[in-house]
C-alpha positions in Angstrom: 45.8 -56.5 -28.6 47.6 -55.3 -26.4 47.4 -51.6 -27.7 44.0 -52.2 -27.5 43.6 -52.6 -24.2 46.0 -49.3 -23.4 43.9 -47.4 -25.8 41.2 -48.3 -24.0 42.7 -47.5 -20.0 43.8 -43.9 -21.6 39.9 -43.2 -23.2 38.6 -44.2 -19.8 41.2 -42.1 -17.4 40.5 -39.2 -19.8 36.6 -39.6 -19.5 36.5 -39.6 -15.9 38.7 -36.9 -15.4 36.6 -35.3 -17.4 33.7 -35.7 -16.0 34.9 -34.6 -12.4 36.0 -31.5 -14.1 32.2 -31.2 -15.1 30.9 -32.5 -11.6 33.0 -29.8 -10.0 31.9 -26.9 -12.6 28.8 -28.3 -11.5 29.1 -27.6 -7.6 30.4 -23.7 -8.4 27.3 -23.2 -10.3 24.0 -21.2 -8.7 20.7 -23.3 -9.1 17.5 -21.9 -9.1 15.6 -21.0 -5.9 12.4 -22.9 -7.1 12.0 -26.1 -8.9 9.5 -25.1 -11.4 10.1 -23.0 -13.9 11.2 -19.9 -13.4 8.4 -17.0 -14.8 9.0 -13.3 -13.4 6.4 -11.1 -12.0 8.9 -8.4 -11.6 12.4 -8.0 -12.6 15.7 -6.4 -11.4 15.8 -2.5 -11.3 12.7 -2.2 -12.4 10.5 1.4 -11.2 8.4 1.1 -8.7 6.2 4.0 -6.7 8.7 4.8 -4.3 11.7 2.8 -5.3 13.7 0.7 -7.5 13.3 -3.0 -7.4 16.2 -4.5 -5.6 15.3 -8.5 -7.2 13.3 -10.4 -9.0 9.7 -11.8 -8.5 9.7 -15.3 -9.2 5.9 -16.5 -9.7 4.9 -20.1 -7.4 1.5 -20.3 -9.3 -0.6 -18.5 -7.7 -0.1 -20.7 -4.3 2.2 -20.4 -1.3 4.2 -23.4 0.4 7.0 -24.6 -2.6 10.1 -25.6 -1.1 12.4 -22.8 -1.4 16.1 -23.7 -2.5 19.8 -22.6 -0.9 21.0 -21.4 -4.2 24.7 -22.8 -3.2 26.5 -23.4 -0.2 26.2 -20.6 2.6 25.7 -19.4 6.0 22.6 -17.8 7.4 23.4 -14.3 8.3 20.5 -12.7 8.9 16.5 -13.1 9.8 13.8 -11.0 9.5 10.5 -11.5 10.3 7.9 -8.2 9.4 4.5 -7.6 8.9 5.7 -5.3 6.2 8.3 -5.2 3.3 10.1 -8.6 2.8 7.7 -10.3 5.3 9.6 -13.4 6.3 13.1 -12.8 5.0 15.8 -14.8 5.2 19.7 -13.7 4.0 22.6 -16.1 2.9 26.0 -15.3 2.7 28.5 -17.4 0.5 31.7 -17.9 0.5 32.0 -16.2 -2.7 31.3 -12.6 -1.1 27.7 -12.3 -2.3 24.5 -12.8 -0.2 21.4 -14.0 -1.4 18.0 -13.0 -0.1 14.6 -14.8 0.1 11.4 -12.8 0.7 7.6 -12.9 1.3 8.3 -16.7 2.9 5.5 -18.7 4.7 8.1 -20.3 7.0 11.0 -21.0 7.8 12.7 -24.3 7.6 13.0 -26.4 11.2 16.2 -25.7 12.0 15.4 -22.2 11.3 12.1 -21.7 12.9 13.0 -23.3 16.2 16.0 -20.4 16.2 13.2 -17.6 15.2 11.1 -18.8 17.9 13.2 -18.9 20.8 14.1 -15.4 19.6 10.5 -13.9 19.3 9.6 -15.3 23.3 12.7 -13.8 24.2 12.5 -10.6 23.1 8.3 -11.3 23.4 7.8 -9.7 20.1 6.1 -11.3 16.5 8.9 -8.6 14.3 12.8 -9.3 14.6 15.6 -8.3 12.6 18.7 -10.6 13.8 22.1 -11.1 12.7 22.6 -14.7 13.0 26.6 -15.6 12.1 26.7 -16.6 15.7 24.0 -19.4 15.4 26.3 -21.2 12.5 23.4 -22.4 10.4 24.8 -24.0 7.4 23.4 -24.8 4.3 24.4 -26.6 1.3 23.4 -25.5 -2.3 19.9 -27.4 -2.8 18.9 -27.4 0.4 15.2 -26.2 1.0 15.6 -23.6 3.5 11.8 -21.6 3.5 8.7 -22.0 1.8 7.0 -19.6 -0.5 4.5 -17.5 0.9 2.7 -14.3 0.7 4.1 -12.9 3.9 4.8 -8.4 4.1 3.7 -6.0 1.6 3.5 -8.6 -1.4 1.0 -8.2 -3.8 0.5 -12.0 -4.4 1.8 -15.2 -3.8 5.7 -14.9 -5.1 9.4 -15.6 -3.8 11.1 -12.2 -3.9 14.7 -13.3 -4.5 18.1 -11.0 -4.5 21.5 -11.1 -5.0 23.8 -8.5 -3.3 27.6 -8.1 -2.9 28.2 -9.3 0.8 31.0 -5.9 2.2 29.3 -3.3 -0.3 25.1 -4.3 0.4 24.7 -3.4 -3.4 22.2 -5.2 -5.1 23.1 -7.4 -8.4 21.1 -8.2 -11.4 19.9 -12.3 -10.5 19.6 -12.6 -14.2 22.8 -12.9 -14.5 23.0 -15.6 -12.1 19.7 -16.7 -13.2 18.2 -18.0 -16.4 15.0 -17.8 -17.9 13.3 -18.1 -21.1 13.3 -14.6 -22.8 12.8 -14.1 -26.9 10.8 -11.1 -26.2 12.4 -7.5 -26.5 11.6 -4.6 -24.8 8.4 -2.5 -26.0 9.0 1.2 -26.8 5.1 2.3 -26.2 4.9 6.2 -26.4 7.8 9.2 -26.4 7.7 12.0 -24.1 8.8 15.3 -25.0 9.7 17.7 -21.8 10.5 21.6 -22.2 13.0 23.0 -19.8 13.4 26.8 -19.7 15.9 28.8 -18.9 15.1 29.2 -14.7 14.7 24.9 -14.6 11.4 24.1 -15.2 10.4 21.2 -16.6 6.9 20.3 -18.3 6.0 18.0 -20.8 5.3 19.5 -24.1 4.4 16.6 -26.5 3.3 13.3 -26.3 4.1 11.4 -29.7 2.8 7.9 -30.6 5.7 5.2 -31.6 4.4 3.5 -34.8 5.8 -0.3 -35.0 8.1 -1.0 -38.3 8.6 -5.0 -37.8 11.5 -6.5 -36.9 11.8 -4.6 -33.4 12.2 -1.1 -35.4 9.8 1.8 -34.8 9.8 5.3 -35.4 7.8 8.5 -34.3 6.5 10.8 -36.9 9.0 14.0 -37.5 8.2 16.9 -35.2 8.6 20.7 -35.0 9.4 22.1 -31.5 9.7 25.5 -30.0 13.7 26.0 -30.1 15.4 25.6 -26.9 15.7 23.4 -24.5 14.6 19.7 -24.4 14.4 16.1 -22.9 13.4 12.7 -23.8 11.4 10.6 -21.9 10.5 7.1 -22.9 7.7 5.0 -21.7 8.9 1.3 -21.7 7.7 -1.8 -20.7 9.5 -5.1 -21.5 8.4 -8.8 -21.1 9.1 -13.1 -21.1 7.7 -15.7 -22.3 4.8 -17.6 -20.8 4.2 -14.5 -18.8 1.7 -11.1 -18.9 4.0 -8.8 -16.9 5.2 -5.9 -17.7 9.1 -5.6 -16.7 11.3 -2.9 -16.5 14.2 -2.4 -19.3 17.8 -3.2 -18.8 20.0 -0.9 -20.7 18.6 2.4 -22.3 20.3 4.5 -24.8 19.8 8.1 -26.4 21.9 9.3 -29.4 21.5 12.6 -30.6 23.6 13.2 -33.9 25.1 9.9 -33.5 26.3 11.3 -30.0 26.0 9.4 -26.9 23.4 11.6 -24.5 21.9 9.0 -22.3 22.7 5.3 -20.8 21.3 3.2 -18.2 22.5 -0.1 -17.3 20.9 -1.7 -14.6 23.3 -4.4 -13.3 23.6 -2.6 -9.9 22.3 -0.4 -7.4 22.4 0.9 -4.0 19.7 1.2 -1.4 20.5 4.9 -0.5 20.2 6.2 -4.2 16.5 4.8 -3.7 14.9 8.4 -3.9 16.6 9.6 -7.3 13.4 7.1 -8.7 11.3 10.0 -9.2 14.5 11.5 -11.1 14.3 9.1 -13.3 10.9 8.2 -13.9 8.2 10.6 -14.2 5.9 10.8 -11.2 3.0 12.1 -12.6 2.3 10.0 -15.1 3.2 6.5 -13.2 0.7 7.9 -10.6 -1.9 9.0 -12.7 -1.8 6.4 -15.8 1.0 4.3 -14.3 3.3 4.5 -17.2 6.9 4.1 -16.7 8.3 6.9 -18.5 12.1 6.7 -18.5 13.3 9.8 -18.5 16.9 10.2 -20.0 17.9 13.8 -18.3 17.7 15.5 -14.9 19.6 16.7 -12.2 21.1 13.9 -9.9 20.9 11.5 -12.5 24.8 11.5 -13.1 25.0 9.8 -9.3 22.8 7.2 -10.2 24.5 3.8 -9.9 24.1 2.6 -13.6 23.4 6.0 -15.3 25.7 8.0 -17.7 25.0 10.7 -19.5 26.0 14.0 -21.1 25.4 17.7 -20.2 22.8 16.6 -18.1 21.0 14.4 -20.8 19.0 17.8 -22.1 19.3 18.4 -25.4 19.7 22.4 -27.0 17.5 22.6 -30.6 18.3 25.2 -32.2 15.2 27.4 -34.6 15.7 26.0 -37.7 18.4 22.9 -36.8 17.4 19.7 -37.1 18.6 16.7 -35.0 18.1 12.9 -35.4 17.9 10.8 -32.3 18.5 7.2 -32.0 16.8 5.3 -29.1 18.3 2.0 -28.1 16.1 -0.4 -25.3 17.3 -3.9 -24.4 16.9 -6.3 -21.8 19.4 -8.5 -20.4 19.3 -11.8 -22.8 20.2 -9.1 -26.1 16.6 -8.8 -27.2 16.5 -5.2 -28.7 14.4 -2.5 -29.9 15.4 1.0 -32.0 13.7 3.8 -32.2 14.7 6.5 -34.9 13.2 10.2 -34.8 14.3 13.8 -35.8 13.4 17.0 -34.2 13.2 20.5 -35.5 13.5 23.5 -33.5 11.1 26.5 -34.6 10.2 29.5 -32.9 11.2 29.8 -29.7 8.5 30.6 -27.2 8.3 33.4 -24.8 9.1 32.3 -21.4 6.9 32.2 -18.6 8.2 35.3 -16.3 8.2 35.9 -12.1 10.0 34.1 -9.3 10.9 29.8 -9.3 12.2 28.2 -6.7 15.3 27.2 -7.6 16.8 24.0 -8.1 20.2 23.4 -6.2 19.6 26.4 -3.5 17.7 26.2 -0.3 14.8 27.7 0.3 12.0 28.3 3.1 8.4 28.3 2.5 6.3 29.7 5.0 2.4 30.6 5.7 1.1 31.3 8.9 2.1 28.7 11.4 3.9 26.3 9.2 7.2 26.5 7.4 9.0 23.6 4.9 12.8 23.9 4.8 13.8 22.9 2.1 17.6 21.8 1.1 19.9 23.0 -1.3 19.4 18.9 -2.9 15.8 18.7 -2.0 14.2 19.4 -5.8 14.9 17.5 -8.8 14.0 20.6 -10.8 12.7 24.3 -10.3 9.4 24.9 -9.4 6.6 28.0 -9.2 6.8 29.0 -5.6 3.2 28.6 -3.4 3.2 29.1 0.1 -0.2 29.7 1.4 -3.1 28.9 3.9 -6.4 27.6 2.4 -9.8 28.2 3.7 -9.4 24.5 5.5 -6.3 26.0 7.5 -3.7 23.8 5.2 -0.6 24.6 4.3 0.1 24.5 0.5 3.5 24.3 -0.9 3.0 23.7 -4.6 0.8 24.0 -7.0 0.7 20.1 -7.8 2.8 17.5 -6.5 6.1 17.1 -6.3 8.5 14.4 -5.3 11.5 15.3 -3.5 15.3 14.1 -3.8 16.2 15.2 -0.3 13.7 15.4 2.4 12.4 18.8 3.8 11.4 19.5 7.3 7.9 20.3 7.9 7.2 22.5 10.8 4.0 23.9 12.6 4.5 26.2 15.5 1.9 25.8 18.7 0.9 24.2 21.7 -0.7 21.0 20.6 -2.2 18.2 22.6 -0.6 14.9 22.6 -2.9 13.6 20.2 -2.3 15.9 17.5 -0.4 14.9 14.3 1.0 16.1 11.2 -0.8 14.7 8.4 -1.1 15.0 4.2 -3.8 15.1 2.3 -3.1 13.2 -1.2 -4.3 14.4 -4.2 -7.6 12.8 -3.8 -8.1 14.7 -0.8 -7.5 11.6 2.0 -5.6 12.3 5.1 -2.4 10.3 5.3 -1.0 10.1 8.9 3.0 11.3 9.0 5.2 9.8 11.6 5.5 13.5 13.6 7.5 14.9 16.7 7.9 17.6 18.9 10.2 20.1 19.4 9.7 22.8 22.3 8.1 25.3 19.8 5.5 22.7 18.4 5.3 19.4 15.7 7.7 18.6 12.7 8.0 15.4 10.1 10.5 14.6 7.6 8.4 14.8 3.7 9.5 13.6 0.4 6.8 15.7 -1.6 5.6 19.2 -2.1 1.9 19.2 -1.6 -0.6 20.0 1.0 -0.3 19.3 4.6 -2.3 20.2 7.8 -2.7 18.8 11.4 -5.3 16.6 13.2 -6.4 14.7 16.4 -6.5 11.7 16.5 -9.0 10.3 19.6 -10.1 7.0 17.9 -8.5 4.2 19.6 -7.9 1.0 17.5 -10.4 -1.6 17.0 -9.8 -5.6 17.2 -12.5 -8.1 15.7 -12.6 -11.5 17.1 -13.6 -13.6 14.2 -13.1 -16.7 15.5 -10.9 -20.2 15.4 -10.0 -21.1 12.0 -7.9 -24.0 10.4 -5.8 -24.1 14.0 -5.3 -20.5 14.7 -7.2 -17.7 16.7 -7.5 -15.1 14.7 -8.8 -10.7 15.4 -8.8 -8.2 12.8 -7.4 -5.3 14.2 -7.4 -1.9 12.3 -7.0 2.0 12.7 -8.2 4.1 10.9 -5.9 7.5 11.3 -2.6 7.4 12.5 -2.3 3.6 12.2 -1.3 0.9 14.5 2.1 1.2 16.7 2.3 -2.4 18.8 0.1 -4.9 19.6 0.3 -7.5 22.8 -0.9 -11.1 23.3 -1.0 -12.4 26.9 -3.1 -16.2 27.3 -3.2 -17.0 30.6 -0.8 -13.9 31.9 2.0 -15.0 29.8 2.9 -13.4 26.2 1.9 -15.8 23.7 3.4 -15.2 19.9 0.9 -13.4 17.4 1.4 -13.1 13.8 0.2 -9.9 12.1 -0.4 -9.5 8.4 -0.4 -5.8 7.7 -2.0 -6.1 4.3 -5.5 -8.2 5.8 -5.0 -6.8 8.8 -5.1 -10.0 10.3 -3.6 -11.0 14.2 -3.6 -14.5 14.6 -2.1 -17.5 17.2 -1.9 -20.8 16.7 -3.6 -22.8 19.3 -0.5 -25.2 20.2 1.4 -21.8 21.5 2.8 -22.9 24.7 0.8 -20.6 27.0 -2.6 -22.5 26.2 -3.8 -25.5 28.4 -5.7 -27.7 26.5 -8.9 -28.7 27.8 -9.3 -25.9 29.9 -10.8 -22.0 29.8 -7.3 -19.9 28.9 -7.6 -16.6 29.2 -6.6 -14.3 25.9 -5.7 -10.7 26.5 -5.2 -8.4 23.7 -4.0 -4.9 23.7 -3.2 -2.3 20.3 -2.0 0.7 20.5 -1.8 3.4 17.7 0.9 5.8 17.2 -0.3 8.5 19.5 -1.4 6.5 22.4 -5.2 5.7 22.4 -5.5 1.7 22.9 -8.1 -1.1 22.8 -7.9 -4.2 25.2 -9.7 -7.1 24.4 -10.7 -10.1 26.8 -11.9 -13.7 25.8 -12.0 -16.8 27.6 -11.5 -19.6 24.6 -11.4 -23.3 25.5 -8.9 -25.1 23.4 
């Protein structure tokens, strides 16, 4: 018996110790940000107009105020409050050297707003960005911290939500911190063919349809090609259960001849390399049909965080030689998809002749007044050279768009009013406002594309829209329609009184228990907007709270 009863005091000691070893696994380990299950709108790395996606977009339902969660123990480091971008942000840093962000938020948490506050009537403006180590705002993994919102430039109701490596400010993959339900593999839904000729031009040549074989195989019919230079570009989409989004891929791989060309991993990535997007994907036909097309060669590519690849990634067919590629796309959980295809190079076409503008040189465009410098990384790939003056006094600088890796530095020589701005005129033939300055021999902006550009005045001074008190808050509309809106100012009763601005309904709002109203009384609400060359709107209204 009395065996027994040792047994018994040994299974006991070795169950508990157990279980603390799992209760303490159990603490190291990141929880999820929301409580409901976790559905993606958007996913890590993914391609984006102007830039790769630096987290994921966790969907809240189509609503905004769930209780958003401290994934594990930390320290608020930073705040930012924007009527742009992340919105409300708020970033955590944890002991274990990463920091987590939290974006689009509706609020902040008490503790945290009270902080935000007394920060906004202190500096008396609605957008800070603060480093907050000093304020030693601590907050253990489950704690609700924020709550969802729709806050910035979000599309939609969602909690944008990154990991990044504290010293580095890299991004990470949350999936791999995260986990969600994901049996579906990546989608492989047309191949792109590009030529690239012997000066650098690139051009896409075919466009060939991916038939589905089961079993996440396909294939693309066999093709003949002019012989000489190629790349492959692959348009991709990928996506979870319970969800219609299309995501972006993980990894991405090109064999040619059982020969690594291409691969892309996308655990990683660094805000700076944010421009090399239009290296990867192809610009046109995201803007045009908004396809991501992957494309697996191109300069600059070889410095993209994630990226390897081989001679460039361009493949040389010879006339008569036949290769056989192997295309490989995943996402994260190991749901794949293979594509098999061969090539064969015929008759090689006679090249285009006259001048390029070369890739990896610097050049200078120049038309009348206005000049573009560009630099010796400014194109991704040759292009024809335009530089001319239309009838409408624009500059030209290409024959159709084209993205830039490295800025260039538009100039137009004159004496221009102070009104007068820099401006582009998209491909639909809209005026786009550029942020402009002056120089002693006239006006100058930093662009990312080859296109058209001219100057205008802009005399039209904002205009604000009182539409009245609703659900506790004064709220204007507030808009302008050219060079946009610069600052905005809120005095009730000759003291600055905090307004909120949402950029995307143009909305500039107060609540009515701001501490500069007297309830019961007439206050006095003065607003003023300015625009980014000066002209302004002032508003009065006497509003009895």
């Amino acid at each position: 018996m009395k065996y027994f009863y040792l047994y018994r005091i040994i299974v006991l000691i070795l169950f508990n110790h157990l279980l603390l070893i799992s209760l303490s696994a159990q603490t190291k380990e990141e929880i999820a940000p929301l409580r409901i299950p976790l559905l993606l709108s958007g996913n890590f790395g993914e391609l984006r107009a102007t830039h790769f996606h630096s987290g994921v977009d966790l969907k809240t339902k189509g609503i905004v105020g769930l209780p958003v969660l401290c994934v594990k123990d930390g320290k608020v480091a930073r705040v930012k409050v924007s009527a742009v971008g992340y919105g409300n942000a708020l970033y955590i840093e944890h002991p274990d050297g990463t920091t987590t962000v939290y974006g689009h938020l509706q609020k902040f948490n008490r503790e945290v707003t009270e902080v935000v506050r007394r920060i906004q009537y202190a500096k008396e403006s609605f957008e800070i960005d603060e480093n907050l180590s000093d304020y030693q705002l601590t907050f253990r993994k489950g704690d609700t911290i924020a709550y969802s919102g729709n806050t910035g430039s979000s599309g939609g109701p969602h909690l944008h939500f990154e990991y990044r490596n504290t010293a580095t400010e890299y991004t990470l993959n949350p999936l791999h911190y995260l986990k969600i339900r994901d049996h579906i593999a990546p989608r492989i839904r047309a191949l792109y063919i590009y030529g690239i000729d012997q000066q650098g031009r690139v051009g896409v040549i075919r466009r060939c349809e991916v038939k589905n074989l089961g079993n996440n195989k396909c294939m693309v019919a066999k093709a003949q090609l002019p012989a000489g230079k190629i790349g492959i570009g692959l348009y991709i989409t990928d996506a979870m259960n319970d969800s219609w989004n299309k995501l972006g891929v993980y990894r991405l791989q090109l064999r040619v001849n059982d020969r690594e060309k291409f691969r892309l991993t996308v655990d990683s990535a660094a805000f700076d390399q944010g421009s090399l997007i239009n290296g990867l994907k192809d610009f046109r036909l995201y803007r045009d049909r908004r396809e991501t097309v992957y494309r697996c060669f191109g300069r600059h590519l070889s410095s993209l965080m994630g990226v390897q690849l081989e001679e460039g990634g361009a493949i040389l067919l010879q006339q008569g030689e036949t290769v056989e590629l192997e295309v490989m796309a995943a996402d994260i959980y190991g749901n794949e998809t293979q594509l098999n295809f061969q090539l064969t190079g015929g008759t090689a076409k006679r090249e285009k002749a006259g001048p390029v503008l070369t890739a990896g040189q610097p050049h200078w465009l120049k038309a009348g007044s206005y000049s573009l410098q560009l630099g010796e990384k400014s194109l991704f790939h040759s292009v024809d050279p335009l530089q001319q003056i239309d009838s409408a006094g624009c500059f030209i600088t290409s024959y159709e768009e084209e993205p830039l890796y490295q800025k260039a530095r538009l100039h137009v020589a004159g004496n221009f009013g102070e009104k007068v701005i820099l401006c582009r005129i998209s491909d639909k033939g809209k005026r786009e406002a550029l942020v402009t300055q002056r120089d002693s021999a006239g006006l100058y902006s930093f662009v990312s594309l080859l296109g058209k550009y001219t100057v205008a005045e802009d005399t039209c001074p904002p205009v604000i829209e009182y539409l009245g008190v609703i659900e506790g808050r004064i709220k204007f509309k507030i808009q302008d329609e050219f060079s946009g809106i610069q600052s905005y100012r809120g005095e009730v009763n000759g003291r600055w009184c905090l307004f909120e601005y949402d950029a995307k309904s143009k909305i500039l709002s107060c609540r009515k228990s701001e501490p500069a109203f007297v309830r019961g009384h007439l206050n006095q609400i003065v607003l003023k907007v300015t625009d980014r060359v000066g002209n302004y709107t002032e508003k009065k209204l006497s509003l009895k709270i």
